[in-house]
C-alpha positions as CSV (number, residue, x, y, z in Angstrom):
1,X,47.1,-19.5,-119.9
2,X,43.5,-18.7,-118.3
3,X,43.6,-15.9,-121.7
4,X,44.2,-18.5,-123.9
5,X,42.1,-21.3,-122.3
6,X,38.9,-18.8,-122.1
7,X,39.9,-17.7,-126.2
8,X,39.4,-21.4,-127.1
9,X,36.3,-21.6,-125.3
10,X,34.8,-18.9,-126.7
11,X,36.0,-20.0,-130.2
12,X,34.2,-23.5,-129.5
13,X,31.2,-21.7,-128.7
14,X,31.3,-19.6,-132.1
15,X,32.1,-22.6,-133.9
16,X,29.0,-24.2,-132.5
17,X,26.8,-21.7,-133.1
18,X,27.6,-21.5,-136.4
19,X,27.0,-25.3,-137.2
20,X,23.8,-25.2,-135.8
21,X,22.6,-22.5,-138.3
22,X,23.7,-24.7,-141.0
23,X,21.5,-27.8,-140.3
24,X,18.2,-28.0,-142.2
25,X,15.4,-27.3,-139.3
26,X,17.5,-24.0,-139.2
27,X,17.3,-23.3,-143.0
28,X,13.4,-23.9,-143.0
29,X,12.8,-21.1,-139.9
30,X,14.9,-19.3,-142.0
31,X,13.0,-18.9,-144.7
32,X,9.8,-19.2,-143.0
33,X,11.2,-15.3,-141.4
34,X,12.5,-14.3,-145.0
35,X,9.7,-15.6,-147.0
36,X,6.9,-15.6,-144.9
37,X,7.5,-13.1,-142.2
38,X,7.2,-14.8,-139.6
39,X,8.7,-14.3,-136.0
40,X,11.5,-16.6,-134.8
41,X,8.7,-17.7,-131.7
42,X,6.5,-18.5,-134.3
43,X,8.9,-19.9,-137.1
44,X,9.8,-22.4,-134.7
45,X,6.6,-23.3,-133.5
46,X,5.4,-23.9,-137.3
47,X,8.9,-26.5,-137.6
48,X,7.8,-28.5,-134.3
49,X,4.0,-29.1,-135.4
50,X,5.9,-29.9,-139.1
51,X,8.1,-32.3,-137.1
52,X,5.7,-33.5,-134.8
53,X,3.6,-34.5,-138.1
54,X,5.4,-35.6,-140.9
55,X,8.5,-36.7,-139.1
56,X,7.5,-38.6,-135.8
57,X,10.2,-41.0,-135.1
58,X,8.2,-43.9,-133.5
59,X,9.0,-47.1,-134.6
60,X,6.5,-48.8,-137.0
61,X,6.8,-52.9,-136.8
62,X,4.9,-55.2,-139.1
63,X,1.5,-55.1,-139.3
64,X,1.2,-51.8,-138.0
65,X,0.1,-48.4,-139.7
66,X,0.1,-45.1,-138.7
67,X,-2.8,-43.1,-138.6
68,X,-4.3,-39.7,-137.9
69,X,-7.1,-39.2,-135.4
70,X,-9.1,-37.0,-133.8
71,X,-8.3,-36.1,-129.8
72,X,-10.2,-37.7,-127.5
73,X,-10.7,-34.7,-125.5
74,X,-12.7,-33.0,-128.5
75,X,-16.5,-33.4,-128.1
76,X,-18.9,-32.7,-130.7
77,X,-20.1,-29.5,-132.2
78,X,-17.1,-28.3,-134.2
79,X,-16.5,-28.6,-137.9
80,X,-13.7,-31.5,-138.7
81,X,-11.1,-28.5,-139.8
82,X,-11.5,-26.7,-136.3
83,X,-11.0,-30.3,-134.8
84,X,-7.6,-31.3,-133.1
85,X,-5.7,-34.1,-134.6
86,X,-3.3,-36.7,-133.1
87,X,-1.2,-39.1,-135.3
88,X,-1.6,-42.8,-133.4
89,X,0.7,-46.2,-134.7
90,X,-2.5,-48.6,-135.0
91,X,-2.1,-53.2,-135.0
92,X,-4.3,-53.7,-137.8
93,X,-2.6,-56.8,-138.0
94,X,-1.1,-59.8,-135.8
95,X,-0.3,-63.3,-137.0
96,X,-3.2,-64.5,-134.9
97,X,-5.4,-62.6,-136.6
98,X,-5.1,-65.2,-138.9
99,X,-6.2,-68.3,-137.1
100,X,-9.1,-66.4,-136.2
101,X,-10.1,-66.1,-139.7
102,X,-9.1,-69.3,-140.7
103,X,-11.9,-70.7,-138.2
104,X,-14.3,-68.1,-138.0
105,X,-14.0,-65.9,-141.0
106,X,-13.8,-62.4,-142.2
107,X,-16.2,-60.6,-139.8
108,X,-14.7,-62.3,-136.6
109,X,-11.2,-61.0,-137.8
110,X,-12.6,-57.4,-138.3
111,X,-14.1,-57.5,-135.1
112,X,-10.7,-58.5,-133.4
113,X,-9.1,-55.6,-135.0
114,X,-11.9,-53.1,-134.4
115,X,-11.6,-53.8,-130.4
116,X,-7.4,-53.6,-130.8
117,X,-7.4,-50.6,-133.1
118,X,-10.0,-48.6,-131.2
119,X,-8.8,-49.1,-127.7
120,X,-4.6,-48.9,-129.2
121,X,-5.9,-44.9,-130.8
122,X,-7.8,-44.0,-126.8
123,X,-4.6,-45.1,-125.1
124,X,-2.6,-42.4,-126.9
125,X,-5.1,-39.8,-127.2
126,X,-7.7,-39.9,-129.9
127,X,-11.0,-41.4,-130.9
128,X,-11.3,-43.5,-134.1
129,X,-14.6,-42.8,-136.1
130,X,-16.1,-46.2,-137.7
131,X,-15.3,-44.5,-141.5
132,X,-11.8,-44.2,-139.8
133,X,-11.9,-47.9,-139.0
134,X,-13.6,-49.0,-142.8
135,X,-10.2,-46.9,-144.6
136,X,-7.9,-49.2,-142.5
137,X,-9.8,-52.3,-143.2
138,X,-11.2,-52.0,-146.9
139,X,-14.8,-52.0,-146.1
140,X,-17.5,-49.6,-146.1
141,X,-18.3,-47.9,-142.6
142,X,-21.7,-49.8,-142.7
143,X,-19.8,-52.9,-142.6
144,X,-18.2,-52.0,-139.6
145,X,-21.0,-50.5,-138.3
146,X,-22.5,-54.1,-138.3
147,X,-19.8,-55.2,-136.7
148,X,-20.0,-52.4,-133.8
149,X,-23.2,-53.7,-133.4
150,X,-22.3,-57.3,-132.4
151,X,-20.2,-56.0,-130.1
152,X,-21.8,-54.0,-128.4
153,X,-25.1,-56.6,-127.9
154,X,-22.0,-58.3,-126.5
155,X,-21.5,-55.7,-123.8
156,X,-17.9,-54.8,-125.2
157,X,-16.8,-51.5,-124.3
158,X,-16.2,-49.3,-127.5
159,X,-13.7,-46.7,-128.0
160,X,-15.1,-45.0,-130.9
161,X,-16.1,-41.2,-131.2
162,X,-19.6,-41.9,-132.2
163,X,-19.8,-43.7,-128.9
164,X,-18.3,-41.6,-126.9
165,X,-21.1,-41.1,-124.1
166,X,-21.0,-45.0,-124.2
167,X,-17.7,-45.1,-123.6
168,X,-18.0,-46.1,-119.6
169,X,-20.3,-48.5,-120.2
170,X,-19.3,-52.3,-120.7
171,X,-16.1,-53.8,-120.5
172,X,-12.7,-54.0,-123.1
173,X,-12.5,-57.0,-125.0
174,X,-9.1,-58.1,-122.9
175,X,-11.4,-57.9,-119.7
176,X,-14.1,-59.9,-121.4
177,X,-11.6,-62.4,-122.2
178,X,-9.9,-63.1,-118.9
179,X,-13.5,-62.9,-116.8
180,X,-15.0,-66.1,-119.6
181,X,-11.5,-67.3,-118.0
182,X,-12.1,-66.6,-114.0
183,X,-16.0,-67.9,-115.0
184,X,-14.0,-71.6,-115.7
185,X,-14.4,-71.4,-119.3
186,X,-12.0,-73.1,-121.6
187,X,-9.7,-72.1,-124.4
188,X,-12.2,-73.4,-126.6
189,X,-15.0,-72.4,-125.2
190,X,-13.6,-68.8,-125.3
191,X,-12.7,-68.9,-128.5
192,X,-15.9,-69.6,-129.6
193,X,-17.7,-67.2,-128.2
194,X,-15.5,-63.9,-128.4
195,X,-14.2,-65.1,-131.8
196,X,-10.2,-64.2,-130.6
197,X,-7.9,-67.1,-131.4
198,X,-6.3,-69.1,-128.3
199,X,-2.6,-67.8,-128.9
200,X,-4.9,-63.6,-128.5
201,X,-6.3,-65.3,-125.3
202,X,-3.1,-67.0,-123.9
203,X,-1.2,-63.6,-124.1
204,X,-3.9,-61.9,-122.6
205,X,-4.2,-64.1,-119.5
206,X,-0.5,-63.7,-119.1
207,X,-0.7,-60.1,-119.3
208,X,-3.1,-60.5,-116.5
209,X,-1.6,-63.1,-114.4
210,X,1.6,-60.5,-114.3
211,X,-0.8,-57.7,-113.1
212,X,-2.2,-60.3,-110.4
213,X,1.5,-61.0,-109.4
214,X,2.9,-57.6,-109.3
215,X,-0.4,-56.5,-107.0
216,X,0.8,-59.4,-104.7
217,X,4.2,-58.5,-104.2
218,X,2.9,-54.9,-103.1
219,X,3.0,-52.8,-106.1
220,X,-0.1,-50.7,-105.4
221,X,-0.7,-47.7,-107.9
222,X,-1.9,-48.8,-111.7
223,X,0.8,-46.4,-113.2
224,X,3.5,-48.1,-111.6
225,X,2.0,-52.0,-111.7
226,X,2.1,-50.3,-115.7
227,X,5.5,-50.1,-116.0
228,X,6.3,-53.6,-114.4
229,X,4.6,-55.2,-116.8
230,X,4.8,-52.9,-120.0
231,X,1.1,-52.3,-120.1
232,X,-1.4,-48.8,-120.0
233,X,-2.4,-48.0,-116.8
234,X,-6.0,-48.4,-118.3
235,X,-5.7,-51.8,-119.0
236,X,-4.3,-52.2,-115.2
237,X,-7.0,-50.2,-113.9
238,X,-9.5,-52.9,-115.5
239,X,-7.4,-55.3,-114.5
240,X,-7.6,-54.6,-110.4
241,X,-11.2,-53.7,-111.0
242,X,-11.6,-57.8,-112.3
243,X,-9.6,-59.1,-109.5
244,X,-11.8,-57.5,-106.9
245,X,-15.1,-58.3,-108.5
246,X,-13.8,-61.8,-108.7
247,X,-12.9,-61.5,-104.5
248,X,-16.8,-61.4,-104.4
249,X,-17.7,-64.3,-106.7
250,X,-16.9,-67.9,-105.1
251,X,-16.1,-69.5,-108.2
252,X,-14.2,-66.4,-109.6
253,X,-12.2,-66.4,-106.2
254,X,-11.5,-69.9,-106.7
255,X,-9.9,-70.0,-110.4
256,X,-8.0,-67.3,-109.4
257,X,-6.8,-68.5,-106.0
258,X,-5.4,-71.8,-109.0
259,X,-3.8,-69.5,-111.1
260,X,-1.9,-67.9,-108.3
261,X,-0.8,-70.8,-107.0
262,X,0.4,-71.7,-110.7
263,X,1.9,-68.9,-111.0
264,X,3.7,-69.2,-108.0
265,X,5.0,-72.6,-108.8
266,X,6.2,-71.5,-112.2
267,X,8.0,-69.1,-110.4
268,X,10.2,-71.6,-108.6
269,X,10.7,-73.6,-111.6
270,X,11.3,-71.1,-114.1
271,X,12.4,-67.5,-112.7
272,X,11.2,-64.8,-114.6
273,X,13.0,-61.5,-115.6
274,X,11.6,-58.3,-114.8
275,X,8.9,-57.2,-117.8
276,X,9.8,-60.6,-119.4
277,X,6.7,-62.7,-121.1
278,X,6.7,-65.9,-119.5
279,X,5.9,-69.5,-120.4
280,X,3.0,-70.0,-118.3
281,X,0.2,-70.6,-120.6
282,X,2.5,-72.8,-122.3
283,X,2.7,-75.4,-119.6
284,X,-0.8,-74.9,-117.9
């Protein structure tokens, strides 16, 4: 019985064997060691960089393109061949991007998606150039360099490889947004002067008011307070780095002692899922 039990196994094991030679990825190191030479290490390495770039199975939604950058971690000095590359999924469009354009035009818009774009390509790895940015749009890179210019006599912080050594300098667009908020600005108000439409702003003060409420119940590290809430630990990091700046400023301390407290009232009325987006900035 143990014979015939360990005979089947090791049939199984044949039989597996043998179907996994037959699958494509196994056909194309094949012939990369037939054709090409190569050695099985390096046949295989040569099908996961071909995987990894012509084949990556994230999920593209609407309004989304994929795009190919270059690391974040290269610095200047090498020629664009000898330069790593990353593939990034890039929002060059949401629906609000549309309102904003409807009110404030064409250059307003592009700003909006420069500041999404550029800070969506840092947070998984690479550096968008502004003729990077001008191929996504449909403009010419000194349209957008125009536009990089408003923003940064705005103080907003850049992630663009032509800026890199100004990268640390200023703050994200989402920070911007939430401290006009904590400075007792109103939708409108902030609207007006960052040129994002209020549905960008509302979802952005939620995204904040969740970071604020997981850092009250205790959650401590960014990475983690990141996962609650489904957001880069970045994003959290600039997040924490608001809320004690605004434990210094009086007035700052005092809208955000209010949306605590709304917060916490929602709470009772409306419990909230974990990682689920709320209705808060519906009923405030």
């Amino acid at each position: 019985m143990q014979q015939s039990s360990r005979y089947q196994s090791e049939h199984r094991k044949r039989e597996y064997i043998r179907l996994r030679r037959k699958t494509r990825e196994e056909e194309f190191v094949g012939r990369l060691r037939q054709e090409f030479e190569l050695s099985p290490r390096l046949s295989r390495g040569v099908l996961e960089v071909v995987a990894e770039t012509f084949f990556d199975k994230q999920e593209i939604r609407v309004g989304q393109v994929r795009s190919t950058a270059v690391s974040r971690e290269e610095g200047p000095g090498k020629s664009m061949e000898d330069l790593r590359k990353v593939s990034v999924v890039l929002t060059r469009e949401v629906a609000s991007d549309h309102e904003t354009l409807e009110h404030y035009g064409a250059s307003a818009m592009r700003r909006v998606q420069i500041s999404r774009m550029s800070e969506e390509a840092f947070d998984q790895g690479a550096l968008l150039t502004q003729e990077d940015l001008g191929r996504l749009l449909g403009v010419s890179s000194r349209t957008i360099r125009r536009d990089v210019e408003v923003l940064m006599d705005q103080k907003v912080k850049l992630y663009l490889r032509g800026l890199q050594k100004d990268i640390g300098k200023g703050v994200s667009h989402k920070v911007w947004i939430v401290t006009l908020y904590l400075q007792w600005k109103t939708y409108s108000e902030i609207e007006r002067i960052t040129g994002h439409s209020v549905g960008a702003i509302k979802g952005y003060l939620n995204d904040f008011s969740r970071v604020v409420m997981a850092r009250m119940r205790g959650i401590g590290s960014p990475q983690e307070i990141g996962f609650y809430v489904g957001r880069t630990s970045r994003l959290v990091e600039e997040y924490l780095a608001l809320i004690r700046e605004a434990q210094g400023d009086e007035r700052m301390r005092s809208r955000l002692r209010s949306l605590k407290e709304q917060w916490r009232f929602l709470e009772r009325q409306i419990p909230l899922k974990k990682g689920a987006p709320s209705m808060v900035w519906r009923l405030l």
